[in-house]
C-alpha positions as CSV (number, residue, x, y, z in Angstrom):
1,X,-10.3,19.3,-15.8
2,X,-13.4,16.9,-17.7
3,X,-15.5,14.5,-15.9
4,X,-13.2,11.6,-17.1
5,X,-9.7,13.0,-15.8
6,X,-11.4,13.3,-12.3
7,X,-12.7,9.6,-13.2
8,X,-8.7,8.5,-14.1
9,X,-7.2,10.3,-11.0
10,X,-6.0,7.7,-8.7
11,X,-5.9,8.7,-4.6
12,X,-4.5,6.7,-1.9
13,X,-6.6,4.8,0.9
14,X,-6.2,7.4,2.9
15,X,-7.9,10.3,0.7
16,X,-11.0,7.9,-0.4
17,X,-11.4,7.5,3.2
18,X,-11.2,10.9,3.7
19,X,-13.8,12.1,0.5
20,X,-16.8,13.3,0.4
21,X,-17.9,10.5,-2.2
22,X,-18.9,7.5,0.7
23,X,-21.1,7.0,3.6
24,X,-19.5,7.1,7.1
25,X,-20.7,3.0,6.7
26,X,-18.7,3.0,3.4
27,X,-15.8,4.3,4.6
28,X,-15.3,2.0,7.4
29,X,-15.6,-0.5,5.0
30,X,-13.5,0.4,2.5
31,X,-10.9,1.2,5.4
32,X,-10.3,-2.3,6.1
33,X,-10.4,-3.9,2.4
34,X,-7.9,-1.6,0.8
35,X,-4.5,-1.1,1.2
36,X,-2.5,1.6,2.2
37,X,0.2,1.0,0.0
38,X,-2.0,1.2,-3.4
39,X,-3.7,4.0,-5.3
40,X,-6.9,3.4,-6.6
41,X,-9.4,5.5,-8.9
42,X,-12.9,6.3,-7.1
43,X,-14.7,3.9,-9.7
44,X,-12.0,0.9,-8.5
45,X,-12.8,1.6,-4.9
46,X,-16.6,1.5,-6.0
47,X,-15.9,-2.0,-7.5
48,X,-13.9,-3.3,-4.3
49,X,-16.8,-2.2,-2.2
50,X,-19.4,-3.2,-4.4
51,X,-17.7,-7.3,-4.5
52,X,-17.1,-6.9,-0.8
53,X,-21.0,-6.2,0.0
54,X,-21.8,-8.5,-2.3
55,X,-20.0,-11.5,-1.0
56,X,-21.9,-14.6,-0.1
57,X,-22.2,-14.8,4.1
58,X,-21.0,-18.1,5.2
């Protein structure tokens, strides 16, 4: 298995929760903004994290 099929893979909240791939911090985070019932690749749970962090604080 390449680099990119890894990439395509998609895992459940659960398992990205669960990876070595984010911070205990991360994690938490990334808990509460995705949803169980979805799959997401590990770059498309970088991007929902990344526009989460970087949300303006009202």
């Amino acid at each position: 298995m390449n680099t990119n099929e890894v990439s395509d893979t998609a895992f459940s909240t659960k398992q990205i929760v669960n990876s070595l791939h984010f911070s205990p911090g991360e994690k938490d985070v990334l808990n509460v903004i995705l949803l169980e019932d979805q799959s997401y690749t590990l770059e498309e749970a970088r991007e929902q994290l990344k526009s989460f962090l970087n949300k303006e604080v009202i």
